[in-house]
C-alpha positions as a LaTeX table, in Angstrom:
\begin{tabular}{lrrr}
\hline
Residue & $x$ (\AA) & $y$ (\AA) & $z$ (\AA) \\
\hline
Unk1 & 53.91 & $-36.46$ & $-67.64$ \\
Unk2 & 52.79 & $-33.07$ & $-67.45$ \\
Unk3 & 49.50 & $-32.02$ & $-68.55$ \\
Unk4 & 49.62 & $-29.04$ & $-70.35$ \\
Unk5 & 45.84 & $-28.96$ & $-71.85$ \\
Unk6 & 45.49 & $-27.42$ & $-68.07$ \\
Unk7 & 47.71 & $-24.88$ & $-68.10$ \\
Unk8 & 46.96 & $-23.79$ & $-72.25$ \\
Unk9 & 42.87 & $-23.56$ & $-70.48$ \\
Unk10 & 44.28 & $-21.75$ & $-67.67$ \\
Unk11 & 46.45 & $-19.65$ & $-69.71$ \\
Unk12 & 45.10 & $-18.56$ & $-73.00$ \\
Unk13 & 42.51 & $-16.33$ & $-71.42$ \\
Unk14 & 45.09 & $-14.29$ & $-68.96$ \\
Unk15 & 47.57 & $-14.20$ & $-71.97$ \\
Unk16 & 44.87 & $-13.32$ & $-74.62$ \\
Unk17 & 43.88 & $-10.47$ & $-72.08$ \\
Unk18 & 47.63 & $-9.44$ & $-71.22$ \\
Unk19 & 47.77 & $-8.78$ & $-75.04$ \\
Unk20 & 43.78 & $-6.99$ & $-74.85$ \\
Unk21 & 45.00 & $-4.55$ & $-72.49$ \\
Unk22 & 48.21 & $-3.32$ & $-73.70$ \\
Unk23 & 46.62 & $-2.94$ & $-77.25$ \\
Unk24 & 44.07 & $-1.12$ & $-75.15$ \\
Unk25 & 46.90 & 1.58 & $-74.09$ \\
Unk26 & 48.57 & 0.99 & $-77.49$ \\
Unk27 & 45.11 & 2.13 & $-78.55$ \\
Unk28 & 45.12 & 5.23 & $-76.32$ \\
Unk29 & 48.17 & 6.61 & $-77.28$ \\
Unk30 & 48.43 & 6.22 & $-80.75$ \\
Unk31 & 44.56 & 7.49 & $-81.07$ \\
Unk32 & 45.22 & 10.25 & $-79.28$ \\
Unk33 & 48.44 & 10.82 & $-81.25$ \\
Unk34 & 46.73 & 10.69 & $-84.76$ \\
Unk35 & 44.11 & 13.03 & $-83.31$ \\
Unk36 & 46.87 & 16.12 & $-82.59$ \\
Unk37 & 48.72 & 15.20 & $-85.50$ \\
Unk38 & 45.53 & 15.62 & $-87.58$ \\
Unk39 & 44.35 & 18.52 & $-86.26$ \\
Unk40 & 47.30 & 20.54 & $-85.53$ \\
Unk41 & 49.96 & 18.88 & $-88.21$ \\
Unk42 & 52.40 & 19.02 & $-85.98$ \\
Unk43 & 53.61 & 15.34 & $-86.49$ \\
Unk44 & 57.39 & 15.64 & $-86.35$ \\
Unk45 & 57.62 & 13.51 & $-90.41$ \\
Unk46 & 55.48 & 12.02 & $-92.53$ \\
Unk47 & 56.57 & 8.74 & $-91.51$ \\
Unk48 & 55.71 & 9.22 & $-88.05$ \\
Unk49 & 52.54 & 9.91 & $-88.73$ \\
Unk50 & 52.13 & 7.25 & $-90.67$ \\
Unk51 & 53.77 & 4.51 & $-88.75$ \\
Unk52 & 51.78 & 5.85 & $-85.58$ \\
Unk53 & 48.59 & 5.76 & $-88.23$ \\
Unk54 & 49.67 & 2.03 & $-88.70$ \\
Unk55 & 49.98 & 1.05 & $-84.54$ \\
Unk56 & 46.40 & 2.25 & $-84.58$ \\
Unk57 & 45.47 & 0.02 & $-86.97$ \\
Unk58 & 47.62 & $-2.71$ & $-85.28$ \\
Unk59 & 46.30 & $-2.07$ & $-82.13$ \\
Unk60 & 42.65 & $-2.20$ & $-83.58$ \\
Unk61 & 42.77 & $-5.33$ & $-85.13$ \\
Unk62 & 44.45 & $-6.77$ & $-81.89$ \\
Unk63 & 42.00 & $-5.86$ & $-79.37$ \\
Unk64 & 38.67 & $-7.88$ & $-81.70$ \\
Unk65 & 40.64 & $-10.27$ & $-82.95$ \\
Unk66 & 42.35 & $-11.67$ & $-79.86$ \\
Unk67 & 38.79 & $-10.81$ & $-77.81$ \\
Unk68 & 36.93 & $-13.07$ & $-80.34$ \\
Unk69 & 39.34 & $-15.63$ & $-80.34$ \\
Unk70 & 39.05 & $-15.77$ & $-76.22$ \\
Unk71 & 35.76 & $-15.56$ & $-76.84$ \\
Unk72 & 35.52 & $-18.70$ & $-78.82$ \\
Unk73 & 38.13 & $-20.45$ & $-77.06$ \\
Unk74 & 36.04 & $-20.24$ & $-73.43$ \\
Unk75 & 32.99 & $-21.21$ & $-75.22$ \\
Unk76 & 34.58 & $-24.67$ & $-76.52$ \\
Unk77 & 36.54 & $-24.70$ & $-73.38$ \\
Unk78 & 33.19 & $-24.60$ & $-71.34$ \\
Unk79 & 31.55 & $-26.97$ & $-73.74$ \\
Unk80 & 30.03 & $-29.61$ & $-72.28$ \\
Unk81 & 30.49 & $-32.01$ & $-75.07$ \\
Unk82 & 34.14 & $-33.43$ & $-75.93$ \\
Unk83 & 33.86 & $-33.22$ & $-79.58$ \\
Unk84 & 35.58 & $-31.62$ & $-82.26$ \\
Unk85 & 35.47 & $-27.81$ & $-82.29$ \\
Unk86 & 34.72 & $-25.21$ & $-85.17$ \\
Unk87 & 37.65 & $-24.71$ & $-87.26$ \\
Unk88 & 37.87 & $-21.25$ & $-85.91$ \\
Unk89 & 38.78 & $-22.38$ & $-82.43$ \\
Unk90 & 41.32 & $-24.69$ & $-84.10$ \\
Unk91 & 45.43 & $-24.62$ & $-83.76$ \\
Unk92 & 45.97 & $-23.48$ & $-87.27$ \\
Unk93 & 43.42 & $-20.84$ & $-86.99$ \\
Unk94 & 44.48 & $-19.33$ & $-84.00$ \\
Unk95 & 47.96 & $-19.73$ & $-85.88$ \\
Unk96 & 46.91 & $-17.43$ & $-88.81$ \\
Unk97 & 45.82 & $-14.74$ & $-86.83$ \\
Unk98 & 48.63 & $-14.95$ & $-84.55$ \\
Unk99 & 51.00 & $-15.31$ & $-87.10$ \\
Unk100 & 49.64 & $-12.23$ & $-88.82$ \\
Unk101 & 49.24 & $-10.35$ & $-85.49$ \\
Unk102 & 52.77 & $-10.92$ & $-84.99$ \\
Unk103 & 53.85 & $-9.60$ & $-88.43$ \\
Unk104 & 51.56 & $-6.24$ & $-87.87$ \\
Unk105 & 53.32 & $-6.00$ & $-84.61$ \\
Unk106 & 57.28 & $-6.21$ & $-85.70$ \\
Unk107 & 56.15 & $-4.48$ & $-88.45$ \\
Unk108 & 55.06 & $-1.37$ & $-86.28$ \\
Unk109 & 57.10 & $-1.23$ & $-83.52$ \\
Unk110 & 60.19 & $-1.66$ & $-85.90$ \\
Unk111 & 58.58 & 1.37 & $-88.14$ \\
Unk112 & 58.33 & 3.65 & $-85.55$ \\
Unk113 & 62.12 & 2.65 & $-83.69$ \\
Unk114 & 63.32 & 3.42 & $-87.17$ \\
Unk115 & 61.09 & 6.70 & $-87.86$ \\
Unk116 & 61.61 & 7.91 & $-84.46$ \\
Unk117 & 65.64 & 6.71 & $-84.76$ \\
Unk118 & 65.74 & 4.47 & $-81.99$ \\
Unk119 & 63.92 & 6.86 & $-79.91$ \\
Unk120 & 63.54 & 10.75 & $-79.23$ \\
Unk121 & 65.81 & 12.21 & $-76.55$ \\
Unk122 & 62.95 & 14.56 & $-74.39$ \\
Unk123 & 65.64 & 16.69 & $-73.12$ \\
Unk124 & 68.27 & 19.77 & $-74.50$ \\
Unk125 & 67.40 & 21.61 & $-77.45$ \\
Unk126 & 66.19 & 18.88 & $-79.88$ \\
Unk127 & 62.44 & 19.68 & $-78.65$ \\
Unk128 & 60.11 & 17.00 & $-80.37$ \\
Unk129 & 56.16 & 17.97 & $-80.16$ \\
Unk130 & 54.52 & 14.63 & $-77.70$ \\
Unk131 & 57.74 & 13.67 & $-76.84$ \\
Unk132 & 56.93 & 11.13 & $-74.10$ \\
Unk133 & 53.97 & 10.59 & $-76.04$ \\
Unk134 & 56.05 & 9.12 & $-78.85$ \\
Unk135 & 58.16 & 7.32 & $-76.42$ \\
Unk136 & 55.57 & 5.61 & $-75.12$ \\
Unk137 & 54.19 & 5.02 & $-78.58$ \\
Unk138 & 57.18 & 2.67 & $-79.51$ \\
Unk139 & 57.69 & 1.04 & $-76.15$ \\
Unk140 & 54.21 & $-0.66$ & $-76.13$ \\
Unk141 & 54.39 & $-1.93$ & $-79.29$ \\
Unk142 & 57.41 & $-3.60$ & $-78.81$ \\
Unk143 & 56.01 & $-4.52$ & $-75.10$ \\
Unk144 & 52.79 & $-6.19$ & $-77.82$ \\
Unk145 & 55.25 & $-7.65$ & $-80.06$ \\
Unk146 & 56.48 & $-9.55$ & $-77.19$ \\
Unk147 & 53.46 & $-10.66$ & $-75.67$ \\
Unk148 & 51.98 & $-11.88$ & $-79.21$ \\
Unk149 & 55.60 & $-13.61$ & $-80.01$ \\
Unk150 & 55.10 & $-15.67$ & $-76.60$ \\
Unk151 & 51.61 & $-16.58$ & $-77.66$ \\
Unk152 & 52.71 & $-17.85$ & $-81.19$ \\
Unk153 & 55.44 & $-19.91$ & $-79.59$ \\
Unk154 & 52.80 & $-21.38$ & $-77.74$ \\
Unk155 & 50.27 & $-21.77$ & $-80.01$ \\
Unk156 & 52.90 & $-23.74$ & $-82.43$ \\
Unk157 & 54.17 & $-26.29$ & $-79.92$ \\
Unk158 & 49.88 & $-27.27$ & $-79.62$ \\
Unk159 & 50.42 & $-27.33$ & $-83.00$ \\
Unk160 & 53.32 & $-29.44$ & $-83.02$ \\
Unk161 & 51.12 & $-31.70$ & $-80.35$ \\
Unk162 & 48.47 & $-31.78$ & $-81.94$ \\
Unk163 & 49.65 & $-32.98$ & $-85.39$ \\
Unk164 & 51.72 & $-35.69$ & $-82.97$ \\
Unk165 & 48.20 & $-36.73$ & $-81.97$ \\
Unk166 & 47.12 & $-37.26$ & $-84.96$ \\
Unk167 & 44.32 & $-34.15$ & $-85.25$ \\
Unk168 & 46.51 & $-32.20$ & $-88.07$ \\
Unk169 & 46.32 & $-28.27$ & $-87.48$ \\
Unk170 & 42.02 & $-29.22$ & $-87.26$ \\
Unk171 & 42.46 & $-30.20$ & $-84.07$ \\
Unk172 & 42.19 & $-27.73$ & $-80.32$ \\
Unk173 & 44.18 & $-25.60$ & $-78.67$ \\
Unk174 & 43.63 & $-28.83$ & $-75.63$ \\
Unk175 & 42.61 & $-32.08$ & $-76.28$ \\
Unk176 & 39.45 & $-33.17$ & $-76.70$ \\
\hline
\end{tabular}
């Protein structure tokens, strides 16, 4: 039997930090994107600018939600007592917030595919303003999408687990 409380203690904090950094650069670009587009209007449609408004959100809420959920998951992790944990390090509230994470993700990175029509072509004489910029822009959310879809998948199997167990969607991430 495999034990796979090792490898979800192991695990959550390089995955939660996989998805921390590329909401970092997710976070780059589409800041620095809404700061030309705002001070030079240059954005190439409305809907550009406001789907690439949108990843910043997205990409916002990522990087302090998922840090205070690692953050909360090491600390019961480390914990030198095997009790029960808050119900914010719980399977069914990680679940929420990954659930929604996910939804803010596909939301976004299918926004700006479909704004930017599947993406913009930086060559010939269809000259879009941030170009590669924009590129770039798409391709890490959908690079995030995947990363939080992963961790979802995960985090419902513990679920799945841990109901099996007998701790409902109340109980850890591991077992206690």
């Amino acid at each position: 039997m495999v034990d796979y409380d090792k490898h979800v203690r192991r695990g959550h904090p390089i995955m939660f930090s996989l998805i921390i950094v590329f909401a970092i650069i997710e976070l780059a670009i589409s800041g620095w994107l809404v700061a030309r587009f705002n001070k030079h209007h240059n954005y190439p449609s409305i809907s550009v600018r406001d789907k690439t408004r949108f990843l910043l959100f997205t990409s916002t809420w990522t990087i302090l939600g998922c840090f205070f959920y690692m953050i909360l998951f090491l600390r019961s992790a480390s914990a030198v007592s095997a009790g029960p944990g808050s119900a914010l390090t719980s399977v069914g509230s990680h679940g929420i917030f990954m659930f929604m994470t996910w939804v803010f993700w596909l939301s976004g990175a299918a926004a700006i595919t479909n704004a930017l029509g599947g993406g913009v072509s930086c060559g010939g004489s269809n000259h879009v303003t941030y170009c590669g910029q924009l590129n770039a822009l798409e391709a890490f959310a959908w690079i995030d999408w995947c990363f939080t879809t992963f961790a979802l998948a995960i985090i419902i199997l513990r679920g799945v687990a841990s109901t099996r167990r007998g701790d409902g969607l109340r109980g850890q991430l591991v077992a206690a």
